[in-house]
C-alpha positions as CSV (number, residue, x, y, z in Angstrom):
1,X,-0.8,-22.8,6.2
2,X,-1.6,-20.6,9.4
3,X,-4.9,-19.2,10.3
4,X,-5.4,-16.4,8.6
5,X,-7.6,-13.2,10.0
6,X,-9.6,-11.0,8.0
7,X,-8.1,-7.2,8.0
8,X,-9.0,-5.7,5.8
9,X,-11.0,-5.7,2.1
10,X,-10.0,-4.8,-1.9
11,X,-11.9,-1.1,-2.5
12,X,-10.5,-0.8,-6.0
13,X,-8.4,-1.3,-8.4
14,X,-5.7,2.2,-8.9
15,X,-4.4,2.9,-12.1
16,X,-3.6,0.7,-14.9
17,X,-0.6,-1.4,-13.4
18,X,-2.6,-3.5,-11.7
19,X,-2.4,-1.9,-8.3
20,X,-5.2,-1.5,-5.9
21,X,-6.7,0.2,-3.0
22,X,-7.0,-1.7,0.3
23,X,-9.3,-0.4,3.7
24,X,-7.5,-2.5,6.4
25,X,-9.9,-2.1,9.4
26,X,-6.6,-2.9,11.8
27,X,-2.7,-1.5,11.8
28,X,-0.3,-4.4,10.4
29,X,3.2,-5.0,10.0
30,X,4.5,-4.7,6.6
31,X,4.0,-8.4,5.3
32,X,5.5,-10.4,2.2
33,X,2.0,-11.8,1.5
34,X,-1.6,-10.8,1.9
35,X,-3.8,-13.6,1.0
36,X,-7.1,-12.9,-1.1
37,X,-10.9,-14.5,-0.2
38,X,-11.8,-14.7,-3.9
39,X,-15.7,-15.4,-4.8
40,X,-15.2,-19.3,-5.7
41,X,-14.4,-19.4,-2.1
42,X,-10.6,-19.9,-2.2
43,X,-8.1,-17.9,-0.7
44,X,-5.0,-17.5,-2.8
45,X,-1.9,-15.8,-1.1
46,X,0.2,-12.6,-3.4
47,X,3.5,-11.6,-3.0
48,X,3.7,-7.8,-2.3
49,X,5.7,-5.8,-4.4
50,X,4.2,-2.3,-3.4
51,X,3.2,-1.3,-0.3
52,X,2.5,2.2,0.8
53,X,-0.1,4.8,2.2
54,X,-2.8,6.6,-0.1
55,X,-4.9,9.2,1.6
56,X,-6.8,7.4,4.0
57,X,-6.0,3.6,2.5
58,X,-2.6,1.4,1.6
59,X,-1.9,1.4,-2.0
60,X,-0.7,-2.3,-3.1
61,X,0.8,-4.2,-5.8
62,X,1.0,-7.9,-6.1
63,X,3.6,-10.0,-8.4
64,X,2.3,-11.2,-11.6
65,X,-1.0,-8.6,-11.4
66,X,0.1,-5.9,-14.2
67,X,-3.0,-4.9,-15.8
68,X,-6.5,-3.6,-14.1
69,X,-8.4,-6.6,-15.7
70,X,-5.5,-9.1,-13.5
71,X,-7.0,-7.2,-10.7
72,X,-10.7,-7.2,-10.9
73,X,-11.4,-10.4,-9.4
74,X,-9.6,-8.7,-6.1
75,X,-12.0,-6.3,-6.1
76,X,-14.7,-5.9,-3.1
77,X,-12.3,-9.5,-1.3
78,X,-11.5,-9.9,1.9
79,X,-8.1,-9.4,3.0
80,X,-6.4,-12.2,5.1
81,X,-3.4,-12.1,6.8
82,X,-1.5,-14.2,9.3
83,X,-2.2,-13.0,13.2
84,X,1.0,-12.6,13.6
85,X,1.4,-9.1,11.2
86,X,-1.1,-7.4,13.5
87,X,-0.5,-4.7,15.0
88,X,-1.7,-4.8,18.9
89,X,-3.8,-1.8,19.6
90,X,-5.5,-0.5,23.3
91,X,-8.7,-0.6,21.1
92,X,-11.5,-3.5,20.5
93,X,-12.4,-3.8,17.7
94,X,-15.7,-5.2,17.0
95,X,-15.0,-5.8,13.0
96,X,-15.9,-9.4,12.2
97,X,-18.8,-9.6,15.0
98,X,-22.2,-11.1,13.9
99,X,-25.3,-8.9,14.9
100,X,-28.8,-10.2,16.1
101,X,-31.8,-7.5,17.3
102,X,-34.6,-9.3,19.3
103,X,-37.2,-9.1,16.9
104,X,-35.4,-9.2,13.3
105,X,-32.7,-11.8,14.6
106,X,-29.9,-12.1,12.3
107,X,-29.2,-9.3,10.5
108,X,-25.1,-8.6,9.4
109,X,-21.5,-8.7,10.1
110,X,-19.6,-5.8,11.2
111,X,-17.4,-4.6,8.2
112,X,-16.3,-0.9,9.8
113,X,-16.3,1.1,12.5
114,X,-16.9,4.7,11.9
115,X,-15.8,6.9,14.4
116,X,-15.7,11.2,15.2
117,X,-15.2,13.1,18.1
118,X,-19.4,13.5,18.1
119,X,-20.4,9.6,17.1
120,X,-19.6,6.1,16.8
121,X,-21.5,3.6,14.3
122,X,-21.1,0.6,12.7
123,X,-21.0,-0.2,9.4
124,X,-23.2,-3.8,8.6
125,X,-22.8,-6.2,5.5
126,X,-24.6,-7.4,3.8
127,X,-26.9,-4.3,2.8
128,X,-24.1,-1.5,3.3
129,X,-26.2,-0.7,6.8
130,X,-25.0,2.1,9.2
131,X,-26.1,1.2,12.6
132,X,-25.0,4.3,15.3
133,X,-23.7,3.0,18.4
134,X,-26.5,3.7,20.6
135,X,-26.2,2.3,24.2
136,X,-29.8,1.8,25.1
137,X,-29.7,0.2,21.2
138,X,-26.9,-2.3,22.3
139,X,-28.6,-5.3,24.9
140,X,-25.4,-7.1,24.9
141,X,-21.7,-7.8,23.7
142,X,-19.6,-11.4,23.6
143,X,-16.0,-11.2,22.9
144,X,-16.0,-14.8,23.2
145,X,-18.2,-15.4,20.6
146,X,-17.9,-12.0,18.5
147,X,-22.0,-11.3,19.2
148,X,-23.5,-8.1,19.5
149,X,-27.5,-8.2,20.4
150,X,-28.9,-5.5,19.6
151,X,-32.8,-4.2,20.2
152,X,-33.6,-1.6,17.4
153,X,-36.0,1.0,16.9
154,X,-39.3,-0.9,14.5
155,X,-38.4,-0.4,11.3
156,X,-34.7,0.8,11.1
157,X,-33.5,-2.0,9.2
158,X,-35.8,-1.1,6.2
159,X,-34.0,1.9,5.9
């Protein structure tokens, strides 16, 4: 089996076929497969059999997932795919890099990246956190190892 990346995550289920809504944080190819980071800690790979935009997501539907209690351990999973289905962008993405402020240390993954012609943040699991992009907030970013240190205003992560 490849490596597999993380692009995306399982919003909800749509409907009663079975079908759900996926957020991909990157563009992909079209794929057969999209594998699924289930709660037990396995990843279990589904044959697409519908595959098209919805609003602001990607409406999919996997072989052998017909009702909406098939799909509810999907639901709120990460998304895997193999490398190879991404779609290069001129963008970086920080999605997937770990975040440390100088007093709090640890503190969350990047999940999202929210972005408007006024303002950029980052969205930070675990907690559902919404961090802004603030440059004298960000001390320091590693591409190598997918860091972003951080010194934040006292008390902002108690928000």
């Amino acid at each position: 089996m490849p490596d597999l990346t993380i692009c995306g995550v399982v919003v909800k289920s749509h409907g009663l076929k079975g079908q759900v809504i996926i957020h991909f944080y990157q563009l992909i190819q079209q794929p057969r497969f999209l594998t699924i980071a289930l709660a037990d800690g396995n990843s279990v790979p589904y044959r697409i059999t519908l595959f098209k935009p919805h609003q602001k997501e990607w409406l999919v539907a996997f072989e052998g997932l017909n009702t909406v209690t098939d799909v509810g351990i999907l639901i709120k999973r990460n998304v895997l795919i193999d490398p190879q289905f991404l779609k290069p962008t001129n963008a970086v993405s920080r999605i997937g890099y770990q975040c440390f402020d100088k007093t709090y240390g640890f503190f969350g993954i990047v999940s999202k990246e929210i972005k408007n012609q006024n303002a950029q943040w980052f969205e930070i699991e675990p907690g559902n956190r919404i961090i802004p992009q603030i440059q004298d907030w960000i001390k320091s970013i590693d591409a190598s190892a997918k860091t972003i240190h951080f010194e934040l205003p006292e008390g902002i992560l108690n928000l």
